[in-house]
N, C-alpha and C positions, 0 to 999 in steps of 0.2 A: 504494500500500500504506500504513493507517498504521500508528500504531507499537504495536498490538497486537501479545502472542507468537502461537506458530504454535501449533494446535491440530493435538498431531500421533493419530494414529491407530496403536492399539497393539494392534490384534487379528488381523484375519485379512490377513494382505499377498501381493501376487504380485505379479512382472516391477517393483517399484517403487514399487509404488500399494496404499493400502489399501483391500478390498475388504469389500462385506455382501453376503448372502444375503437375496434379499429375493424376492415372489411377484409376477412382473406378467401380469396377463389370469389369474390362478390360476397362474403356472408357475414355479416355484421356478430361478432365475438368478441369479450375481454379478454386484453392478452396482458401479462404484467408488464408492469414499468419499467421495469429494471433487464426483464429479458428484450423489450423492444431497444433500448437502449444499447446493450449490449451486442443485435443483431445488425444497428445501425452502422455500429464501426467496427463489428469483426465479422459480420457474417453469420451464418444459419448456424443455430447450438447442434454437433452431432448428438445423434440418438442415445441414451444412453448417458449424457453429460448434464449437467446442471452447470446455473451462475451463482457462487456465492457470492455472499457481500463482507470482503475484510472487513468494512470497517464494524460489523452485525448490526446495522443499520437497516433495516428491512425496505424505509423507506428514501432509500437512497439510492438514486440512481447516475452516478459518477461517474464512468465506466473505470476511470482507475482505480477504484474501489472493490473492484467487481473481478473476479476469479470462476474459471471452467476448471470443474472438478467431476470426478464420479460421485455417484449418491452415498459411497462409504465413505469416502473423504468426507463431505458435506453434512453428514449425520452427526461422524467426529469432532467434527468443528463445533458442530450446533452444541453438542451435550457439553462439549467443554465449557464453551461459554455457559451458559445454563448454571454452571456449576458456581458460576462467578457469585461473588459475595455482592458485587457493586458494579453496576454499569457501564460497561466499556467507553460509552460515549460522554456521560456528564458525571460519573462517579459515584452516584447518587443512591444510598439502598431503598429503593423507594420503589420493588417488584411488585405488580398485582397480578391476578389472571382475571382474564376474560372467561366469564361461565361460558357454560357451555361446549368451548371448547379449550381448556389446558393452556390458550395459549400466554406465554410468562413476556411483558412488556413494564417500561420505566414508568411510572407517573409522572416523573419530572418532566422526561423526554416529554410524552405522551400531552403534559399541560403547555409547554414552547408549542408544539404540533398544532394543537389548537387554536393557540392565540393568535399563529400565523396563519393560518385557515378564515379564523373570523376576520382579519385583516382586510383577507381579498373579497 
């Protein structure tokens, strides 16, 4: 990763990940943010591969932030982080989950995200 900020994604989000509405073969589909992004300036993800996000920014979409790995790489990475006491991005122990589904995000992060949301 270098020491570029995270270019985070303020529009449309779901499950963690910012998503677009985009049309492929003619047919109107969410594709994520971060994989369009990615497909922008290297090309089509092989089968098989995933993008992670160095900096575990979910909604970031940076491309140098951004790493083609297999799903066991990518798993690895996740639980480590996971495992973290405090927020990679603001330092913060400030974890919540989202019912329903498991998933573990910042509150701190999470309250910046918003405020620049309700901005635009």
């Amino acid at each position: 990763m270098t020491d570029t900020p995270c270019i985070e994604w303020t529009r449309n989000m779901r499950n963690g990940y910012g998503r677009r509405y985009v049309k492929i073969n003619g047919k109107p589909k969410y594709r994520s943010a971060h994989l369009l992004a990615w497909e922008e300036v290297h090309g089509p993800i092989p089968k098989g591969m995933q993008i992670d996000h160095l900096c575990r920014n979910t909604f970031c979409v940076n491309v140098d932030h951004l790493e083609m790995v297999d799903q066991a790489e990518n798993k690895r990475r996740m639980w480590a982080a996971r495992r973290s006491a405090t927020c990679e991005k603001c330092g913060a122990d400030d974890w919540r989950v989202k019912p329903g589904t498991g998933f573990r995000y910042c509150g701190s992060c999470q309250s910046v995200r918003d405020q620049l949301r309700k901005k635009k």
